[in-house]
C-alpha positions as MATLAB code, in Angstrom:
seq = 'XXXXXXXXXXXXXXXXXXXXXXXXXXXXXXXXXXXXXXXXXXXXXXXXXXXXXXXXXXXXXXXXXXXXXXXXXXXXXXXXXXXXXXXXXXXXXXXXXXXXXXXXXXXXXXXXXXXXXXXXXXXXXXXXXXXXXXXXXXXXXXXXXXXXXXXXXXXXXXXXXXXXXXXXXXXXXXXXXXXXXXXXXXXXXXXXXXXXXXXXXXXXXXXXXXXXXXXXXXXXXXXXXXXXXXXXXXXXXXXXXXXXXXXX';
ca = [
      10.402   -5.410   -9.229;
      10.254   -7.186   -5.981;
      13.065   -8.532   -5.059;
      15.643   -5.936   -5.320;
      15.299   -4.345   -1.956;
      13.400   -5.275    1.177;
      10.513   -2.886    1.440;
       9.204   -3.491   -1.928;
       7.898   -7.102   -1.205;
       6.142   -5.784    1.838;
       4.093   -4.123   -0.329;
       2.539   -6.156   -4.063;
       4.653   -5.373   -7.019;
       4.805   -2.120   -8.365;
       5.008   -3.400  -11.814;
       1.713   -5.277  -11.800;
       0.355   -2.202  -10.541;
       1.275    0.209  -13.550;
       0.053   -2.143  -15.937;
      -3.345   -1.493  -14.912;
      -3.741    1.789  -14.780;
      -7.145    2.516  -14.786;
      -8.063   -0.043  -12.082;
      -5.265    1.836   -9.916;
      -7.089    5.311  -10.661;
     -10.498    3.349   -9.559;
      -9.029    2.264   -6.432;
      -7.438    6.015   -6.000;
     -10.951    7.537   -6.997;
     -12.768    5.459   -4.273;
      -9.685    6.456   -1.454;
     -10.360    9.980   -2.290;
     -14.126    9.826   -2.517;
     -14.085    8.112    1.031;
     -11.485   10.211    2.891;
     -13.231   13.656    1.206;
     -16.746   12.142    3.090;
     -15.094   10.709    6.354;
     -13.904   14.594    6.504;
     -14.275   17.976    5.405;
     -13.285   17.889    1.223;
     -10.616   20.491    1.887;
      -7.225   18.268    1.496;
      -5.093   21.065    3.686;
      -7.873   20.557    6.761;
      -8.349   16.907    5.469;
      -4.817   14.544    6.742;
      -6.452   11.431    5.003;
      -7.816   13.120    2.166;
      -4.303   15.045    1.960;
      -2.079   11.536    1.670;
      -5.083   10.565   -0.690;
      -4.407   13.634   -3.434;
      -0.931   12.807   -2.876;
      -1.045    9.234   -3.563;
      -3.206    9.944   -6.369;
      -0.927   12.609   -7.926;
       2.512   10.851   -6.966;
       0.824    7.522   -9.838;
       0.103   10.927  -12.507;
      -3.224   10.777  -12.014;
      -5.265   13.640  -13.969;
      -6.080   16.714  -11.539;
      -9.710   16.589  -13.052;
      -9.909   12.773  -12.245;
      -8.949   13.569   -8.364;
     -11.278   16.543   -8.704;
     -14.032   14.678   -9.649;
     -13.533   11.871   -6.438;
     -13.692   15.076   -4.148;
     -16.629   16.386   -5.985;
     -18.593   12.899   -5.752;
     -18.377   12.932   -1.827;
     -19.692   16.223   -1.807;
     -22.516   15.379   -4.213;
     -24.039   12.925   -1.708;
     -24.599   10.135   -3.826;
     -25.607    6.519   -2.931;
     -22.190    4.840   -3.060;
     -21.091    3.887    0.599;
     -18.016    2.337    1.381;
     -16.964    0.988    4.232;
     -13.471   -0.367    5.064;
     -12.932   -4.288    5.467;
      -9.801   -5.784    6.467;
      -9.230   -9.377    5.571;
      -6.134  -11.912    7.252;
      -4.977  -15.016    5.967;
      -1.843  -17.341    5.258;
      -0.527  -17.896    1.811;
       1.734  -20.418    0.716;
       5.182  -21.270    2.401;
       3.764  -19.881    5.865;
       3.330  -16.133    4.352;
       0.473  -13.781    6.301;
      -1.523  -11.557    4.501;
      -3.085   -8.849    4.997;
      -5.913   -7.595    2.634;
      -7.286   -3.874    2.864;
     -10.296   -3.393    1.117;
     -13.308   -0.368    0.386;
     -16.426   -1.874   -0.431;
     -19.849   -1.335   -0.908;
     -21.014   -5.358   -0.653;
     -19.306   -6.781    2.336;
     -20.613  -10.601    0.305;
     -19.234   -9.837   -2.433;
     -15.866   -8.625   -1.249;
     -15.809  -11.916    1.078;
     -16.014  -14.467   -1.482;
     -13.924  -12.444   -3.522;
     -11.189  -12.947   -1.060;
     -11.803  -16.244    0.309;
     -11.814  -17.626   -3.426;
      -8.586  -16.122   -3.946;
      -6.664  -17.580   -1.025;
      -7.868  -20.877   -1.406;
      -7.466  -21.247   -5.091;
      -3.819  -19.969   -4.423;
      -2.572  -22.065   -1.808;
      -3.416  -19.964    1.217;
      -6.717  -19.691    3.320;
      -8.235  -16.894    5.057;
      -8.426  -16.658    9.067;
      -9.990  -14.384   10.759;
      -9.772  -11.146   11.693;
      -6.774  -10.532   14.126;
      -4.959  -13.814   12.926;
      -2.160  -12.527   11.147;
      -2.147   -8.450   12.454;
      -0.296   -9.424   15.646;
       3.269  -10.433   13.726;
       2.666   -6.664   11.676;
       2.909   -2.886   12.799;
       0.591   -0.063   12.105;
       3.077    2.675   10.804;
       3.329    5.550    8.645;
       5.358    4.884    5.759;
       6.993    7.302    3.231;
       8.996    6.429   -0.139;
      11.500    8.445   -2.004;
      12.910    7.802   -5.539;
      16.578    7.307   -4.795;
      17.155   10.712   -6.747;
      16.383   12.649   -4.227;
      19.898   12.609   -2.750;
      22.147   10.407   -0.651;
      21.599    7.987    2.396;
      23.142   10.364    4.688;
      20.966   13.513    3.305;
      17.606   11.903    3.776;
      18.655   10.403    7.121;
      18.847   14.048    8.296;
      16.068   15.265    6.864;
      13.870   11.886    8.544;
      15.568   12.675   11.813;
      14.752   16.227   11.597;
      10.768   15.519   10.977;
      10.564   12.908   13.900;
      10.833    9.794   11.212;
      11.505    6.902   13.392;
      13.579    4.805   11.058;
      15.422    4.507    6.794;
      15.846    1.639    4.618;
      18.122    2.978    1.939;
      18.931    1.057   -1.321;
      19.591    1.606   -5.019;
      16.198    1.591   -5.644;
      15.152    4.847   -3.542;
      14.454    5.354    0.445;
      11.410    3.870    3.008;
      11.139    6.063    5.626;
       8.792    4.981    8.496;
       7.019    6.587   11.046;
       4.578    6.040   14.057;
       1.304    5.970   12.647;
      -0.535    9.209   14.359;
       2.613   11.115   12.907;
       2.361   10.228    9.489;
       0.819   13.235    8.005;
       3.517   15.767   10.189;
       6.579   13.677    9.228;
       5.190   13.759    5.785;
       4.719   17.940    5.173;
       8.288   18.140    6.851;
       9.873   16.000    4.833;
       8.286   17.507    1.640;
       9.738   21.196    2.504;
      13.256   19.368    2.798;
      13.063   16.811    0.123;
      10.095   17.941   -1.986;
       6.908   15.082   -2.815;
       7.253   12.110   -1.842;
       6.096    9.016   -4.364;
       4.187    7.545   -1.862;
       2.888    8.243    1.821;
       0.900    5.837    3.504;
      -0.449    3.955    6.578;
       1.497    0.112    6.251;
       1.399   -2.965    7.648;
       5.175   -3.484    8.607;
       5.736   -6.924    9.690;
       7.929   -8.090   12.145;
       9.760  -11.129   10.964;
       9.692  -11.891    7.138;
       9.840  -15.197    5.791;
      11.638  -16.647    2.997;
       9.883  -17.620   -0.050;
      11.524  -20.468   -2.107;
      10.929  -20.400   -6.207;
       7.647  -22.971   -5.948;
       6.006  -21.366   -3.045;
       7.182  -17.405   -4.009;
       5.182  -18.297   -7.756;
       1.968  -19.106   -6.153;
       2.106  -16.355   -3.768;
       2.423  -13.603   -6.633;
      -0.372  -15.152   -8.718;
      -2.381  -14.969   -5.293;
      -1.282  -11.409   -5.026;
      -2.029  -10.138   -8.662;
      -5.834  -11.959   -8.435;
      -6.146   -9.708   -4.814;
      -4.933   -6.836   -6.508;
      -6.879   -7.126   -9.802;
     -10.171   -6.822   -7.367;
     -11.876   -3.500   -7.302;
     -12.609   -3.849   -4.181;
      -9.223   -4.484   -3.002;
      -7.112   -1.277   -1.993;
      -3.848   -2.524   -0.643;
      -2.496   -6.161   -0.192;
       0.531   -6.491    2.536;
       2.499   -9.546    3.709;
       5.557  -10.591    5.539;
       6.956  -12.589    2.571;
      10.666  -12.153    1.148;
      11.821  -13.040   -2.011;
      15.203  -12.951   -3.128;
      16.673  -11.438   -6.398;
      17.706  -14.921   -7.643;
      14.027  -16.372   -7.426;
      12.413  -13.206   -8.586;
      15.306  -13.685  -12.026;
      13.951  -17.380  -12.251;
      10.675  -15.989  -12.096;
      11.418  -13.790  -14.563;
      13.216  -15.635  -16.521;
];
């Protein structure tokens, strides 16, 4: 749950993600079906469509369910996304940053503007938040994999350019155009990762207090309950004891 370690609240809960499985695989589906038409299909000539599979494969999604995204690019059907990327503030001074593929710009819009302002947040636009963030590579391990000192050799050795380590498993970041090489090298020393990524890293979190952390998660879950919405990132921190009185 958020809370427990830094990098998880820069990213939405993973919880509220596996509850809803088969809007995750949706979201996957249309990643896959974009990257496989932005490129060649072939996910080993393909970097996006590569960290797409992955992605896909690392949340145990079906092989015929990732083959079928690939095969849906190739069919040439009518279905074009096109990648949106929506700012705002959420409560207590948070910034947001909302990735989105969609297929009704209108739709998506509202969708998002709704959100923020029924949540106690509004939406700027875009380039109002993105200066206090990073564009990096990011790259997660289950803490299983080994020790602190292991994977900080095998990070150093691919070119990684910095490790969060914590109970809860390793964040291993990268500059953005190296993702997909830091990635491959890290997989022949540590084996597949459970998630690689492009992230929005910001650079000074803010503290969320119990009142203001609450609205910001219900804000979160409505962005992430979208179909249209891919990825929701923010520069919020919660601590362990809100996130138990939230819980609680």
């Amino acid at each position: 749950m958020a809370g427990h370690s830094k990098f998880k609240n820069i990213m939405h809960r993973k919880g509220a993600q596996d509850k809803k499985r088969s809007n995750l695989f949706s979201k996957l589906s249309r990643e896959i079906t974009v990257a496989a038409k932005m490129g060649t299909p072939d996910p080993d000539m393909n970097p996006r469509l590569r960290l797409a599979v992955n992605t896909a494969k690392a949340q145990s999604m079906p092989k015929d369910n990732i083959q079928r995204a690939i095969d849906k690019a190739t069919a040439g059907d009518d279905e074009n996304y096109e990648e949106v990327r929506y700012e705002g503030y959420g409560p207590g001074g948070s910034a947001i940053i909302v990735e989105t593929l969609t297929d009704n710009r209108n739709r998506t819009a509202t969708a998002v503007r709704t959100a923020f302002s029924k949540h106690g947040g509004n939406l700027g636009t875009e380039g109002s938040v993105q200066h206090g963030f990073e564009r990096l590579g990011l790259i997660e391990y289950p803490a299983a994999v080994g020790d602190e000192d292991k994977v900080l050799e095998a990070a150093m050795e691919a070119g990684a350019e910095d490790i969060e380590s914590s109970d809860d498993g390793h964040t291993i970041w990268t500059a953005a155009d190296d993702l997909h090489q830091v990635a491959a090298d890290l997989e022949k020393a540590l084996g597949e990762a459970e998630t690689v990524k492009l992230a929005w890293k910001p650079n000074i979190t803010v503290d969320m207090d119990e009142k203001n952390a609450s609205t910001l998660l219900k804000l979160i879950d409505v962005l992430d309950d979208d179909d249209d919405v891919q990825t929701v990132w923010g520069n919020y921190e919660i601590s362990d004891d809100v996130m138990e009185k939230l819980e609680g």
